[in-house]
FIROZA-629632 format. One record per residue (C-alpha): x, y, z; residue in three letters. Coordinates in steps of 0.02 Angstrom, whole numbers. Last residue first. Layout:
<sites>
X	Y	Z	rest
X	Y	Z	ALA
...
</sites>
This chain:
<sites>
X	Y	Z	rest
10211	-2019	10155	UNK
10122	-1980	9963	UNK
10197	-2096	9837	UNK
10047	-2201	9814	UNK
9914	-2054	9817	UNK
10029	-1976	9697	UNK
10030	-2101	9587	UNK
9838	-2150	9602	UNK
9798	-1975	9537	UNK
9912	-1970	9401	UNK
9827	-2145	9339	UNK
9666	-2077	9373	UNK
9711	-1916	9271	UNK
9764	-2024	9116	UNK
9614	-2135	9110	UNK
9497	-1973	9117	UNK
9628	-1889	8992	UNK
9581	-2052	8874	UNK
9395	-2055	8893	UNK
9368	-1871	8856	UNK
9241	-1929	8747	UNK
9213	-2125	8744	UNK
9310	-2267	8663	UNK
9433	-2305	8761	UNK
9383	-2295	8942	UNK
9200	-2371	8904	UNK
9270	-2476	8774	UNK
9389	-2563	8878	UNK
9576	-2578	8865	UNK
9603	-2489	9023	UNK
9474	-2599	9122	UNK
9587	-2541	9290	UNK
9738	-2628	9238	UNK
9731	-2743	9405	UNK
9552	-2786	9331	UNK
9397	-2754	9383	UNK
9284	-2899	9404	UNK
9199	-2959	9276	UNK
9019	-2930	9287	UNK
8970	-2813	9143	UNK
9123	-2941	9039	UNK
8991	-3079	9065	UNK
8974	-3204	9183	UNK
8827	-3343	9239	UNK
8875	-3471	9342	UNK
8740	-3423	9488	UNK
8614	-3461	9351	UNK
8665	-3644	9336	UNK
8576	-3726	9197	UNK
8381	-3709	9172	UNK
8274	-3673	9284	UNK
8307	-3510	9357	UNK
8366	-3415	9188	UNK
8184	-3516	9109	UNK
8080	-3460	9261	UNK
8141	-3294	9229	UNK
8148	-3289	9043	UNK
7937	-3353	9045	UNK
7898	-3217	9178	UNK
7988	-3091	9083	UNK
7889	-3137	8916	UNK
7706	-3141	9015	UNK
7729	-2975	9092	UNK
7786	-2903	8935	UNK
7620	-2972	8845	UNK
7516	-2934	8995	UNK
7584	-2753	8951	UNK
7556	-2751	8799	UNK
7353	-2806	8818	UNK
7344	-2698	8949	UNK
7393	-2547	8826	UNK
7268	-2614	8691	UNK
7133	-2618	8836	UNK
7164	-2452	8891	UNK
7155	-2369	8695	UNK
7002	-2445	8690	UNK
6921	-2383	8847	UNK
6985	-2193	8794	UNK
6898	-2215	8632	UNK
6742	-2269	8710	UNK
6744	-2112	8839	UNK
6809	-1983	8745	UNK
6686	-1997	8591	UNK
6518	-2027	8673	UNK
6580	-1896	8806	UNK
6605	-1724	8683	UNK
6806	-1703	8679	UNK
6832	-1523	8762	UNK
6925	-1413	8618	UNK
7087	-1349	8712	UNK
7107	-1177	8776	UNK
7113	-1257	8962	UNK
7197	-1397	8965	UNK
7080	-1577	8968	UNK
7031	-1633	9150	UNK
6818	-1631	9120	UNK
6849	-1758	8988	UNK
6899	-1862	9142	UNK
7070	-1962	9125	UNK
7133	-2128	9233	UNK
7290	-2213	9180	UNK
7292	-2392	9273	UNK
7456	-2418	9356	UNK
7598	-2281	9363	UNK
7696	-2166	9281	UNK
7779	-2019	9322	UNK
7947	-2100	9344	UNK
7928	-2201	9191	UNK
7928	-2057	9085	UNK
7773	-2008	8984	UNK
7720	-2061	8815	UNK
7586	-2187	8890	UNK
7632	-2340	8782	UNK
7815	-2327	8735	UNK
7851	-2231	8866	UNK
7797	-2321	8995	UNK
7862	-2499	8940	UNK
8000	-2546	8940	UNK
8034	-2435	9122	UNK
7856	-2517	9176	UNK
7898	-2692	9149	UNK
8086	-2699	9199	UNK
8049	-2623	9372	UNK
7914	-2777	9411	UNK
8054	-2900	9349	UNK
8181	-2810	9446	UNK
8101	-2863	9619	UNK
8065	-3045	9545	UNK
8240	-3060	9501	UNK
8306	-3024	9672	UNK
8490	-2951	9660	UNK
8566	-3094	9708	UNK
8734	-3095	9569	UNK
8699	-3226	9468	UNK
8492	-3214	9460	UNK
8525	-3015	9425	UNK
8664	-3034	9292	UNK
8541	-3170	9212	UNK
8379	-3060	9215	UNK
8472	-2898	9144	UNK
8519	-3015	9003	UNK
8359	-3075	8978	UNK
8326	-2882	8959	UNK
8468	-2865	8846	UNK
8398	-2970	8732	UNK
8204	-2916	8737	UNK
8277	-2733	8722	UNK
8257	-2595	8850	UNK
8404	-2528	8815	UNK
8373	-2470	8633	UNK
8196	-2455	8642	UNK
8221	-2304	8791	UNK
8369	-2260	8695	UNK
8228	-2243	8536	UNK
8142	-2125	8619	UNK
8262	-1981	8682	UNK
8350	-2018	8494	UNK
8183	-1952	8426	UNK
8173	-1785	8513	UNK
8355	-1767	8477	UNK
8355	-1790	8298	UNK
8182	-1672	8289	UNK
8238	-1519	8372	UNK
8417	-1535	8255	UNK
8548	-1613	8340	UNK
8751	-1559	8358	UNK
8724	-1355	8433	UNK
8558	-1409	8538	UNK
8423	-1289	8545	UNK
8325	-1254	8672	UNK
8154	-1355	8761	UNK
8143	-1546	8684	UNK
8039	-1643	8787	UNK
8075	-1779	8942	UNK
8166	-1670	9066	UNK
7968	-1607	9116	UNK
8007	-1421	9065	UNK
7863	-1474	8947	UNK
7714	-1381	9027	UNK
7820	-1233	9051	UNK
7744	-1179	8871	UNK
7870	-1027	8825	UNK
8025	-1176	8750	UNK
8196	-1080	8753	UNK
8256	-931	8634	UNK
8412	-886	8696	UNK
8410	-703	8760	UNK
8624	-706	8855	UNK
8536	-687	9008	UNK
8392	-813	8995	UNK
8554	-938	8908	UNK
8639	-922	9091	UNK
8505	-935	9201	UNK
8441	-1070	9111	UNK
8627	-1180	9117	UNK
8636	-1114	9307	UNK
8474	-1173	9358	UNK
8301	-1114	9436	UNK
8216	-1109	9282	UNK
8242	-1299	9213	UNK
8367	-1297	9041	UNK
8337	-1475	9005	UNK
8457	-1596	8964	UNK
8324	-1724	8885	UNK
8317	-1903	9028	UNK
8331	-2066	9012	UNK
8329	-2180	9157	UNK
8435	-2349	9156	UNK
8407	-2506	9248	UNK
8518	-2640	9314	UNK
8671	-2564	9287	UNK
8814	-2691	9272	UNK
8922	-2588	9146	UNK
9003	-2662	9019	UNK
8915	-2726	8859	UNK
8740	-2631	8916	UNK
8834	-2478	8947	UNK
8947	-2502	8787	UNK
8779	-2507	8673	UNK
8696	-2355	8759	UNK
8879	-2264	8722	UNK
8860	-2279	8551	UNK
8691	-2246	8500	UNK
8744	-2106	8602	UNK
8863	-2076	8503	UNK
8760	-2083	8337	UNK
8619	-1974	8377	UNK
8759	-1830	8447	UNK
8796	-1779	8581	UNK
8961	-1655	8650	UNK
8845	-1512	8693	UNK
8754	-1648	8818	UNK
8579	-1676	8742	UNK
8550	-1872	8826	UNK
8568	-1883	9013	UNK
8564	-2049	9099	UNK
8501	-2074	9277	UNK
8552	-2246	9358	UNK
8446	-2398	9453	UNK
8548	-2519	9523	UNK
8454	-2669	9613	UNK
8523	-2712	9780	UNK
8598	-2899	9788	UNK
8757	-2847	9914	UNK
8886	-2873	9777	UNK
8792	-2805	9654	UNK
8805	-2618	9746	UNK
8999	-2650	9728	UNK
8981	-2707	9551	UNK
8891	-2535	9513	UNK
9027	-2452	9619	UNK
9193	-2550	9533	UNK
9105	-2507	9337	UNK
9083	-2345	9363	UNK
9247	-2281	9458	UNK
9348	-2242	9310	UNK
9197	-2129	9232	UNK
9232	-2032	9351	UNK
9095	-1930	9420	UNK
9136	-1777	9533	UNK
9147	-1689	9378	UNK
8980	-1650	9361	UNK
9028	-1482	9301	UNK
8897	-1506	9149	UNK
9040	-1453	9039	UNK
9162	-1594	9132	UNK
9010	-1714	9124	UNK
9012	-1714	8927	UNK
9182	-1717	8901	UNK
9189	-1860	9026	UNK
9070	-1960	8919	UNK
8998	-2090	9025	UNK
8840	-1995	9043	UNK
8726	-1933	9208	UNK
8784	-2074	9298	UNK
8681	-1988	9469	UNK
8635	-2175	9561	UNK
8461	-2225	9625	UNK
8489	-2377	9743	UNK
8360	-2510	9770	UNK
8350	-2620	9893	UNK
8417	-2518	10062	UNK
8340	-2603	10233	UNK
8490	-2563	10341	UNK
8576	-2705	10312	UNK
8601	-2670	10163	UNK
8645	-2509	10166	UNK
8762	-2544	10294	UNK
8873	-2649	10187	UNK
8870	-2488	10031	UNK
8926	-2364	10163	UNK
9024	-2492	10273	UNK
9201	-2359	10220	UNK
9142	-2223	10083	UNK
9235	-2263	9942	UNK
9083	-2357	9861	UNK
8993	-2170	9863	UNK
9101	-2127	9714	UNK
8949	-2111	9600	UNK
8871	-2024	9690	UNK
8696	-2086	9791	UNK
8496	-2101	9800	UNK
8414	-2187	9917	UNK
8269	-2344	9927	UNK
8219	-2422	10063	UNK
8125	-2567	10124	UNK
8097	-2578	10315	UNK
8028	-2735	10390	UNK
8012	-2667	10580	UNK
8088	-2821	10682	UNK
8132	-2712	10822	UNK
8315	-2784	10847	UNK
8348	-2830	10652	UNK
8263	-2687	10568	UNK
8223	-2551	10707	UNK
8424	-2574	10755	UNK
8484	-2577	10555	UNK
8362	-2406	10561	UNK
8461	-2321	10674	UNK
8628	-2401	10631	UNK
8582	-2304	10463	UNK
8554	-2151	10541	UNK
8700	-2142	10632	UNK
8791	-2179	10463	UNK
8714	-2059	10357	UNK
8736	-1926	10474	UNK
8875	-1824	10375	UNK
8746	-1839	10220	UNK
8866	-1817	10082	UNK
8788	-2037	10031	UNK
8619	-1970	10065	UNK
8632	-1877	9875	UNK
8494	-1781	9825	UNK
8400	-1827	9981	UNK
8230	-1904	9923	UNK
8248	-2061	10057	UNK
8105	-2175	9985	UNK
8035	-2262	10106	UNK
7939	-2426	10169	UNK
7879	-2473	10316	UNK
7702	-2422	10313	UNK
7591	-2527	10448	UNK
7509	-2374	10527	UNK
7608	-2381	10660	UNK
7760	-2418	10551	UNK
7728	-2238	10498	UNK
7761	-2142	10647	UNK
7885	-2275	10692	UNK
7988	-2228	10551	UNK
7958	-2052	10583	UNK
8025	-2055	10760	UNK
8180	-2148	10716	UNK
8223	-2029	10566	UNK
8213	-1870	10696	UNK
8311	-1993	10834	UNK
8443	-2013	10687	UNK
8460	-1839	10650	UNK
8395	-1728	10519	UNK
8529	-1667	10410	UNK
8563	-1488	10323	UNK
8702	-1464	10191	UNK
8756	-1319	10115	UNK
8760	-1307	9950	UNK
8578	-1193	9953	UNK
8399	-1275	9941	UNK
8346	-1171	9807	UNK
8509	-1162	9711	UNK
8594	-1297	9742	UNK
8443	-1396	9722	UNK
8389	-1328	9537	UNK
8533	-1435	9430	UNK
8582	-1397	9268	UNK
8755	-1334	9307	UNK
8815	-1459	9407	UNK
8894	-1356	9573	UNK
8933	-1482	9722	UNK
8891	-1450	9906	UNK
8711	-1525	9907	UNK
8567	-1453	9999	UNK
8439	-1565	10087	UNK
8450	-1680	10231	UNK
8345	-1835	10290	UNK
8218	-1819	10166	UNK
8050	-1919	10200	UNK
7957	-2039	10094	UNK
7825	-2164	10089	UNK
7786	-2320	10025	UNK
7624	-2433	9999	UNK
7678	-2550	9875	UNK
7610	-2421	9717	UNK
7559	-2259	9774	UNK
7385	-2241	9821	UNK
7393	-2317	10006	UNK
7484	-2168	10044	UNK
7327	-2040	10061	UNK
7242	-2139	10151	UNK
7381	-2223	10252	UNK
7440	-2028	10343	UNK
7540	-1935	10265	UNK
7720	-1870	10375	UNK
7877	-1798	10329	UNK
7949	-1751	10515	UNK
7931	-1601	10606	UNK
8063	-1504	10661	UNK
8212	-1573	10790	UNK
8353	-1562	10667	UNK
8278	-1451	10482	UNK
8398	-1320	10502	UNK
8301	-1173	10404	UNK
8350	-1067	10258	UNK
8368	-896	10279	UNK
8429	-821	10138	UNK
8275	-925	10007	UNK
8134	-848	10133	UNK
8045	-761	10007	UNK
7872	-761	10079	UNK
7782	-635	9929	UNK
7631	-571	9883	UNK
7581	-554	10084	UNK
7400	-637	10128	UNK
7304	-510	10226	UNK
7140	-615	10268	UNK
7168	-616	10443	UNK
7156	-811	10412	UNK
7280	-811	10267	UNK
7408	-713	10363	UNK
7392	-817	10522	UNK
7424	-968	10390	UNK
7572	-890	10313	UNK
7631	-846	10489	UNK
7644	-1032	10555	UNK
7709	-1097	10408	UNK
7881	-1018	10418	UNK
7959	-1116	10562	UNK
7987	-1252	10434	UNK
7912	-1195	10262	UNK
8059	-1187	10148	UNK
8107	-1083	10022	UNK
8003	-982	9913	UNK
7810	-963	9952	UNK
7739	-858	9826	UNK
7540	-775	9860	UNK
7417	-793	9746	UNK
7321	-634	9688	UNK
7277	-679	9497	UNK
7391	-552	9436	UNK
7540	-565	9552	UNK
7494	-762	9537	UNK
7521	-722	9338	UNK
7673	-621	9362	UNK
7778	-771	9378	UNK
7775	-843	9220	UNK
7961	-868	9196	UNK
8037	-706	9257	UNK
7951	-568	9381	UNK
8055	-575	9528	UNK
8208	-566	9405	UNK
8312	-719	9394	UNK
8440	-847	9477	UNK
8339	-846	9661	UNK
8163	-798	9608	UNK
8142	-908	9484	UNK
8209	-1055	9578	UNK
8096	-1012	9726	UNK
7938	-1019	9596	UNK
7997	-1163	9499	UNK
8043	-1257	9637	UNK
7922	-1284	9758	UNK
7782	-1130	9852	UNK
7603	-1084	9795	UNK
7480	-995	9915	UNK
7308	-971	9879	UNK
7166	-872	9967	UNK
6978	-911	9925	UNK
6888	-766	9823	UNK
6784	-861	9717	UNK
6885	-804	9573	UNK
7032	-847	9666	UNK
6977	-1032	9711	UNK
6910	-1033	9502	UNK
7090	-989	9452	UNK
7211	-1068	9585	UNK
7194	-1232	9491	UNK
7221	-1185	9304	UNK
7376	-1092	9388	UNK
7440	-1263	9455	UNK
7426	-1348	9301	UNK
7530	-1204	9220	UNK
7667	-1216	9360	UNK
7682	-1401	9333	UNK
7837	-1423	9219	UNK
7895	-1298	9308	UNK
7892	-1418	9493	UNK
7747	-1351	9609	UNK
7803	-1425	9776	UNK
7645	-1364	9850	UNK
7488	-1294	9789	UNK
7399	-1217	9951	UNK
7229	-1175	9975	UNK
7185	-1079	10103	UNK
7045	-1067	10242	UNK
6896	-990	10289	UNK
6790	-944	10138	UNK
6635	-954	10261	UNK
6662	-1148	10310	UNK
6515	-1203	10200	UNK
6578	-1084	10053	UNK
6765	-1183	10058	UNK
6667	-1334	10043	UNK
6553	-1299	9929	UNK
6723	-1250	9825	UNK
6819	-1410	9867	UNK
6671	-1507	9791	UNK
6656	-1402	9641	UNK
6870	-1410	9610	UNK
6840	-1592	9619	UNK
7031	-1628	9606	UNK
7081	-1786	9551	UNK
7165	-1903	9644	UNK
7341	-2015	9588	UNK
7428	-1899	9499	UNK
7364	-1751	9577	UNK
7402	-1781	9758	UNK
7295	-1709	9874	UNK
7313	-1684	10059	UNK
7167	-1596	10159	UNK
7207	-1528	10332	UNK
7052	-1461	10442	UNK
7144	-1323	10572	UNK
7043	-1295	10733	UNK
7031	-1143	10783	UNK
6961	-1070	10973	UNK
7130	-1075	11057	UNK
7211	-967	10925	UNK
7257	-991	10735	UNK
7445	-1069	10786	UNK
7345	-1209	10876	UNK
7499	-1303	10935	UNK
7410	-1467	10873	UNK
7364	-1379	10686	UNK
7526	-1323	10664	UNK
7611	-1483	10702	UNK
7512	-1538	10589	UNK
7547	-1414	10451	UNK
7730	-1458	10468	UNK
7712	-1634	10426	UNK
7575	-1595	10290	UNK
7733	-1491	10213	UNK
7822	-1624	10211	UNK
7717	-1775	10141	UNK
7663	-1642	10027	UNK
7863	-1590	9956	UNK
7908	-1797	9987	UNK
7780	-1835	9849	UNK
7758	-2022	9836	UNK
7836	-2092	9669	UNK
7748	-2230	9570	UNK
7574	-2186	9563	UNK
7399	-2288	9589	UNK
7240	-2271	9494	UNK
7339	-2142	9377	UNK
7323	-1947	9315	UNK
7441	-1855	9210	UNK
7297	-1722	9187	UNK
7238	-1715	9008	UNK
7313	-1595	8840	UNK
7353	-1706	8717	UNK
7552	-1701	8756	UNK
7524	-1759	8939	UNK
7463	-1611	9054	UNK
7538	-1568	9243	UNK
7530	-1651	9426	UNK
7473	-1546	9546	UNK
7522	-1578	9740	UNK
7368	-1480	9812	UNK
7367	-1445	10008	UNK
7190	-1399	10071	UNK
7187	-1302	10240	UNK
7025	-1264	10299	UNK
7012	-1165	10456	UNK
6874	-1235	10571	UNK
6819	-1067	10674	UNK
6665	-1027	10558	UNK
6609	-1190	10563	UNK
6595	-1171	10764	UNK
6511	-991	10745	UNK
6393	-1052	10602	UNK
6408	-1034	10424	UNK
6279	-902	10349	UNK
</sites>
């Protein structure tokens, strides 16, 4: 029997899961490339819990953060613990993506079966229950296993989901996607160093507003964290900054979907310009913006200064046939080149996302339209991605209605496999294409290339050195995107899907050494090759001479007679519409 005092220490274990690779093992790494903003969040608002002592005078609240992809989860370890503390607590799975559901079901299992309480909140299970039946998508399994759904968002919420768990009268469902919360004044993203010291160069991450007011169809934000827009202020991004500088973290990724339709982007940003060059706090950022955010007067200047180096940017496609059925048409294809060569101009490395399974593709065009991006655009690096039908959006909403067959295993809603049909590609054209645009781009040529632009222009070639290698690499050698990669792959035999033979330890373990050393051995190969260009591009000749047609400027034609306005989809009405555009805007009094 736990004693009176252990009794009273409620145990709250947050669980991040990550999800299975294509043999069946946790996606797993020493240290991870992109922190989790959804447990950094949600650990923000359990603290605050835990200080205000929302269990009673008497209960202390023991937080545990865990992040799949970079810790594994010693299910037997959390158990004892849960049975030293008399099964008082709850276990929460948070941010639970669909591609991540199942993973997160093999973890409620054995808590349930012991009877520990669960809770499981992110976006598969709000984005199910907002565009579907309560019941859609897997969803009756945590009615069957008893786990409670969290949808929406857990400021001002948290507090009664753990006074439920500790009466022991967990509700089935917190649906609180009609009432979503400002998030001004609440409490910040926050993990502390031991749990962020295992992503790679110690960063963090925090969202400084969610919701986003436009309507692409294969998005999940709009509809789980609504089109209107919510913003933390600038004394809310202040405190959080120093929160973490205090620990000697002073770097962040800003997960908004798009900070440059935040309305306080620009208070915050003379914010953190004041911490930067007043306070001497060496922030490093990295946001994520439109494509027309380069008409936004000081936006791309004060990003700068404000500690911004890298710059995640929505292209999506340059075919505006393509973008017009995705209703991304907020991107114009006419604006590409001048905000790429706008973010160049203040040495920030451009990293864009790139959809490939548009109605309008096909193997050959975008064969096509990789070769014009690397001719003319001055991306630094691109992200593929499969158009993916993720519950929680329009385009699944719409093709679950109408009975399309889609992929059942959830496990590869991950935007990198194959999951409906595509009216131009067989299953197996598109599949392939995905991984030969990743070879395509990511050629020895045009990586020199990438090296030459980046020595001319600023951007720091050392900085986009370390990008080059894993993007060139990750799939290739780990068959997983870049962006849930990391360094050093770990796997335990003990990790393998459930329903899949368990490899016996004197075959896992020497095969899986071997198959690490040939993937180190590529990779000191890359390492070694970029090295060698750089010093050679730095070296040798005048790199600050270097021009292409990527860095030309714009023209007073507006690149008309390029391929990227001429050869393209929709290309020509794009072109046509700009011109109409700018006509009126001129003749307007």
């Amino acid at each position: 029997m736990p004693s009176i005092r252990e009794a009273l220490r409620f145990q709250l274990v947050l669980i991040k899961p990550s999800h299975y690779d294509d043999d069946g093992y946790v996606i797993r790494w020493w240290r991870g490339m992109i922190p989790s903003n959804s447990l950094a969040a949600v650990y923000g608002i359990a603290r605050d819990c835990a200080e205000r002592r929302v269990l009673g005078p008497d209960v202390d609240i023991d937080i545990d953060a865990i992040d799949e992809t970079t810790t594994r989860v010693d299910i037997e370890a959390l158990l004892a613990r849960f049975r030293e503390h008399g099964g008082f607590g709850l276990v929460g799975l948070i941010g639970v993506q669909s591609n991540q559901y199942p993973r997160a079901l093999d973890i409620a299992r054995p808590f349930r079966a012991a009877g520990i309480p669960v809770a499981i909140g992110g976006f598969h299970v709000s984005g199910c229950l907002s565009m579907l039946d309560g019941g859609a998508v897997g969803l009756d399994a945590c009615r069957e296993l008893g786990i409670a759904m969290f949808a929406g968002e857990a400021e001002d919420r948290l507090d009664s989901v753990l006074q439920d768990a500790a009466a022991g009268r967990l509700a089935p469902v917190y649906n609180y996607l009609d009432d979503l919360p400002g998030i001004e004044g609440t409490p910040v993203p926050f993990l502390p160093k031991q749990y962020v010291s295992r992503t790679l160069g110690l960063s963090s991450s925090f969202d400084a507003g969610r919701g986003c007011p436009y309507q692409c169809s294969f998005c999940t934000i709009i509809n789980v964290q609504g089109r209107k827009s919510r913003y933390r202020s600038a004394d809310d991004v202040e405190a959080l900054v120093r929160l973490n500088w205090a620990q000697g973290i002073s770097k962040f990724f800003i997960t908004d979907d798009n900070f440059a339709r935040n309305r306080e982007w620009e208070s915050i940003f003379d914010r953190l310009i004041e911490l930067r060059e007043v306070h001497g706090i060496p922030l490093g950022l990295m946001i994520q913006v439109d494509t027309l955010c380069h008409r936004i007067p000081n936006f791309v200047e004060k990003s700068k200064r404000a500690g911004v180096t890298r710059v995640f940017i929505g292209l999506e496609n340059v075919n505006p046939d393509n973008l017009a059925a995705a209703k991304k048409r907020q991107n114009k294809i006419t604006e590409y080149r001048k905000m790429l060569l706008a973010w160049k101009a203040e040495g920030i490395i451009t990293l864009a996302g790139y959809i490939l399974g548009f109605p309008a593709d096909t193997p050959e065009s975008i064969r096509r339209d990789i070769a014009i991006i690397q001719k003319e655009l001055p991306v630094d690096v691109l992200e593929f991605f499969c158009l993916t039908p993720l519950p929680g959006s329009e385009d699944h909403q719409t093709l679950w209605k109408a009975g399309v067959a889609m992929e059942e295993d959830l496990n590869t809603y991950d935007v990198e496999h194959v999951c409906t049909a595509h009216p131009r590609m067989s299953r197996a054209e598109w599949e392939a294409i995905y991984r030969e645009a990743w070879s395509l781009y990511y050629s020895p040529a045009h990586m020199r290339t990438l090296l030459r632009r980046a020595a001319a222009t600023g951007v720091p070639v050392r900085s986009l050195l370390k990008v080059l290698v894993s993007f060139a690499t990750t799939v290739r050698l780990e068959n997983v995107h870049p962006l849930q990669g990391g360094i050093l792959r770990l796997k335990h035999p003990s990790e393998r899907r459930p329903g899949l033979p368990r490899e016996p330890s004197w075959r896992f373990w020497p095969r899986f050494a071997a198959a690490t050393v040939a993937k180190h051995a590529v990779l000191v190969w890359t390492i070694a090759s970029l090295v060698a260009w750089k010093v050679a591009i730095e070296r040798f000749g005048n790199p600050a001479a270097y021009v292409d047609q990527a860095l030309t400027p714009v023209g007073e034609d507006n690149d008309e007679g390029r391929d990227l306005l001429t050869k393209t989809g929709g290309a020509g009405a794009a072109v046509a519409h700009a011109k109409r555009v700018a006509m009126l805007t001129a003749t307007r009094p």
